[in-house]
N, C-alpha and C positions, 0 to 999 in steps of 0.2 A: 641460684644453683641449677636449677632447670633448665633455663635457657642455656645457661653457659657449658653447662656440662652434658647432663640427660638428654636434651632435646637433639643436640649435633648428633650423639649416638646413635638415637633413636629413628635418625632421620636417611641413617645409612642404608637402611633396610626397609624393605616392600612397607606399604603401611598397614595394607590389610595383616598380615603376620606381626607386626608391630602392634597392633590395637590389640589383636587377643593377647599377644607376649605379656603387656602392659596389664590388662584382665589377671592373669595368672599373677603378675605379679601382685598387684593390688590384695590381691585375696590371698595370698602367700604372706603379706607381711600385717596383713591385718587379722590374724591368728596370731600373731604372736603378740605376747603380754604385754600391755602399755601401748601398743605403735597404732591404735587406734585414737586413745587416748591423745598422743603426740601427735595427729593430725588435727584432731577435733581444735586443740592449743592453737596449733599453726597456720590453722586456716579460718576458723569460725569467728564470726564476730554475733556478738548476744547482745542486742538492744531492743527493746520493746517499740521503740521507735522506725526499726526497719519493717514492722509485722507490718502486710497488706491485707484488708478484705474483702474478698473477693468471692462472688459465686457462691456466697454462703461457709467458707472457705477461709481458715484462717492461717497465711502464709507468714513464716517466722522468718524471713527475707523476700525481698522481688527477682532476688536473678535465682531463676532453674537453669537446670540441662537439658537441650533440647531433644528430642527422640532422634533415634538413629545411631545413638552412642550403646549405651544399653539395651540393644533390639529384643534380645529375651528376659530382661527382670533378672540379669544375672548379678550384677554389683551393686544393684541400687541400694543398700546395707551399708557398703563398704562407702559409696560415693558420696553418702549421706554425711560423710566422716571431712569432706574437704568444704562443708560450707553453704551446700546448698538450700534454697528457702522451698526447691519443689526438684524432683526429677521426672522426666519423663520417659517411659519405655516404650520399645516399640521402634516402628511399623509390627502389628501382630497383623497375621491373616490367618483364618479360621485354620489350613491346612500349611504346614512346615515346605516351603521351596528354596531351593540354593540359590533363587535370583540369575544375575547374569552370570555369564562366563568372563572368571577373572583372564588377566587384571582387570579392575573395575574401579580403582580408587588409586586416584595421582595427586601428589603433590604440587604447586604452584606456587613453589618458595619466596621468588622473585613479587610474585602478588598478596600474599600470606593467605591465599586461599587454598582452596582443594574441587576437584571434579573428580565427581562420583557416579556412579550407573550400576549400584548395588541393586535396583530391583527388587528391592522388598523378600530381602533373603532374610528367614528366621526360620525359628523351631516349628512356629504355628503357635494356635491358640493353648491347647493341651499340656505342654512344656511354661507355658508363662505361666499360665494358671498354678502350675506345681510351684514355680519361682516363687509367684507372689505371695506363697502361705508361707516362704520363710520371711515375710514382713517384720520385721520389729519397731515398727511406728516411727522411726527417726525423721520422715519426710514424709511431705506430701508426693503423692503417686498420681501420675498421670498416666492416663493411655491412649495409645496412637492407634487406631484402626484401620484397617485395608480392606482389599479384596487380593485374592490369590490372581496370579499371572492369567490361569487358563480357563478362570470362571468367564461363562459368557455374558455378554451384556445384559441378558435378562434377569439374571441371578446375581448380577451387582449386589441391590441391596438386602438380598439374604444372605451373601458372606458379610456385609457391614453388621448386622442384625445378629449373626452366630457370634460375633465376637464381643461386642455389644454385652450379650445377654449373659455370655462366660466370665466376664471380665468385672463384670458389675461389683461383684460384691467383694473385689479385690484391690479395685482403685479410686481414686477421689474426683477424678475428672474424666472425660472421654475428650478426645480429638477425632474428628473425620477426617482423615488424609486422602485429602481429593486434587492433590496440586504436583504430588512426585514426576517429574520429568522422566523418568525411571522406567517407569511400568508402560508397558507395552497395551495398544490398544486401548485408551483412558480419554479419547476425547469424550465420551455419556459423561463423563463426572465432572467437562469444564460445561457441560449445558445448565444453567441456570434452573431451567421446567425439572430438570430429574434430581440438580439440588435438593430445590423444595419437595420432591416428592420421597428422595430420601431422607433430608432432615426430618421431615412431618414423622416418614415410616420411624426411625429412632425414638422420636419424640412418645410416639406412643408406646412401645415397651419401654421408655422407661419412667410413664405414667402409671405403668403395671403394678412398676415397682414399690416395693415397702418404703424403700427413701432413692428420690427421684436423686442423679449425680449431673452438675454440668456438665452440657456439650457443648466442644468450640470448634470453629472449622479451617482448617489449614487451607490459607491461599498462597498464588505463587506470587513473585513481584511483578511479573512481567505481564501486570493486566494495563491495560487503558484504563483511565479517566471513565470513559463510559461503563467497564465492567467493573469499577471499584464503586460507581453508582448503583449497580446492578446486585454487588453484594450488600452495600446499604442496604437495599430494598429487600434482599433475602433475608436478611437478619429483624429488620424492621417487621416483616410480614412473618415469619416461623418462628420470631422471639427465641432467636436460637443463644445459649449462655452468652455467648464473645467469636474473637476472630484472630488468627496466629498467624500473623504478620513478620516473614513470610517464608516461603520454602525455599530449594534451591531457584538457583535460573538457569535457563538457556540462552540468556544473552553472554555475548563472549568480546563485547565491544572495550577498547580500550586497557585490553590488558597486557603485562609486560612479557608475558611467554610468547614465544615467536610462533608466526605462524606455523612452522614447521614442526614444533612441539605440540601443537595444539592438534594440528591433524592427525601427528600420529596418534596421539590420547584418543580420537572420534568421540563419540557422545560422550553426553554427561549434564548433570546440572552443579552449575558454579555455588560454592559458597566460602562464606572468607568475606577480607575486606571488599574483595571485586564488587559485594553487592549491599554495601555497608548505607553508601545512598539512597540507591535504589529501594531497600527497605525502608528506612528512614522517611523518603517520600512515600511513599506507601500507607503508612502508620499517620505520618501527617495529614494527609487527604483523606482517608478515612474517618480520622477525629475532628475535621475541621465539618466536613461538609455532614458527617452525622452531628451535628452540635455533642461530641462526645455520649452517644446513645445505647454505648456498648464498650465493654471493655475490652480491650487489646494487648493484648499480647506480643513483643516487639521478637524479633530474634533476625540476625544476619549483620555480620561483618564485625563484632562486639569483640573488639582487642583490647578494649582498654577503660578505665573507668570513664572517660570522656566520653567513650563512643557509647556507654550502657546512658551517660545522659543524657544524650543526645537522642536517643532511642526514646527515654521517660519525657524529656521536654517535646519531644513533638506529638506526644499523645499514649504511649504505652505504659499501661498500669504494670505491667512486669515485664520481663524481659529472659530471655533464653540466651543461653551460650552452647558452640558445640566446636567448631572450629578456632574460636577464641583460645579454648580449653587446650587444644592439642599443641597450636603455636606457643601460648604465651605461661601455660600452665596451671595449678591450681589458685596460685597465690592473686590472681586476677579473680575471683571473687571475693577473696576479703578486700581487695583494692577498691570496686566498684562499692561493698555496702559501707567502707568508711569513707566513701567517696559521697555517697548517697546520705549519710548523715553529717559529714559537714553541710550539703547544698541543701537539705530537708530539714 
């Protein structure tokens, strides 16, 4: 029904307008009596056999939603209702910015991808924080952490640190998003030395803490061989939780949208099938050359229950959807976890 109907709909229209439209609606029909109920039917699958554990962490499936769907902790309630084993919210940054100047988010039909150059537009930290107290335990919670557009490099990791310290006692995990293509002025966050020097600073508030929460670190795919060595060795050396494999890209090679469409779209980081390998090798090279020393986190190109095992056999203990979700719809998570217990 989705594909065949909803999605062509859907697809008529701006996407960014479409994605809140879609919000509204969600939360419109999930007030009414039962249609909670009838998602949970519809899309959930309950097997004690799908639970992952992880980080201390016990996930009642391996596919989440990846951040950037949910940027302020608005539906994670509601979304909890089509299936999910974790969601993640976010990009937060300590102070609410509108990001770039739209349009900012295209379609790639022909590719079943999307390019995007949202910029880490949200509420801020203050607006999530409100979100998250309306928790009602259905999932596990995850949080994507930033820095603001206009903080300056010296003050990096005191915006990572402000949200960090907010966020704590609202969610079950932390992510460093240090890889968005996005954000302006972000080469301190691909240097290695200010990695570790932000990891570490993290690591210590949240040693502070009553109960310390994993932290994992979002990389992009578009590393080399030498810097996926290099993130070994940062994870090896700051014993950081795991690693989210991987962000958007800025590679634009090989794809079916003509040059002329691409130009006019200008920036952006790809995601969709376009970089379904690319992560997949990523995840694999990672788990191979660490003798599996850390758990990973798969997410990009994930259309289909094939592609989510595709993602778990080359080394990813879970796995994220975010573009999968909007192409193929919600019924692609229960596909992938009765996919995952016939192969499991």
């Amino acid at each position: 029904m989705y594909k065949l109907l909803i999605r062509p709909i859907f697809f008529l229209f701006d996407p960014e307008k479409i994605h809140y439209f879609t919000f509204s609606l969600v939360k419109f029909m999930s007030k009414i009596p039962g249609v909670s109920a009838i998602f949970r039917g519809l899309y959930q699958v309950n097997d004690k056999k799908l639970e992952r554990n992880l980080f201390g962490l016990t996930f009642k499936n391996p596919v989440g939603l990846a951040a950037g769907f949910d940027k302020n902790a608005v539906l994670y309630n509601e979304l909890a209702n089509f299936g999910f084993g974790f969601i993640e919210i976010g990009t937060v940054t300590p102070k609410g910015q509108i990001g770039n100047p739209k349009q900012r988010l295209f379609r790639l039909k022909d590719d079943k991808g999307i390019i995007n150059r949202m910029g880490f537009n949200n509420e801020g930290l203050a607006i999530a924080i409100e979100q998250l107290k309306k928790n009602k335990g259905k999932v596990i919670i995850g949080g994507n952490i930033g820095k603001n557009t206009a903080t300056s490099p010296e003050n990096y990791t005191a915006d990572y640190l402000q949200c960090f310290e907010g966020l704590h006692p609202y969610v079950d995990y932390f992510v460093l998003n240090v890889s968005c293509p996005n954000v302006s002025s972000h080469a301190k966050l691909e240097d290695v030395d200010y990695l570790k020097e932000l990891i570490t600073e993290v690591q210590m508030l949240n040693n502070k803490q009553e109960k310390q929460k994993p932290i994992l670190l979002k990389i992009a795919p578009d590393l080399n061989n030498q810097q996926l060595d290099e993130i070994i060795e940062l994870v090896a050396v700051t014993k950081i939780d795991g690693v989210i494999a991987s962000n958007t890209s800025v590679n634009r090679d090989n794809l079916k949208a003509s040059e002329e469409r691409l130009k006019t779209i200008g920036n952006g980081g790809v995601s969709g099938q376009p970089i379904k390998d690319r992560s997949t090798k990523v995840i694999k090279y990672l788990a191979d050359n660490s003798n599996k020393s850390f758990p990973i986190i798969g997410v990009g190109g994930i259309h289909s229950a094939e592609d989510a095992l595709e993602k778990l056999n080359a080394g990813a203990d879970l796995i994220q959807v975010y573009t999968g979700f909007i192409y193929e719809g919600p019924s692609l998570i229960k596909k992938i976890n009765k996919a995952i217990l016939r192969q499991f």
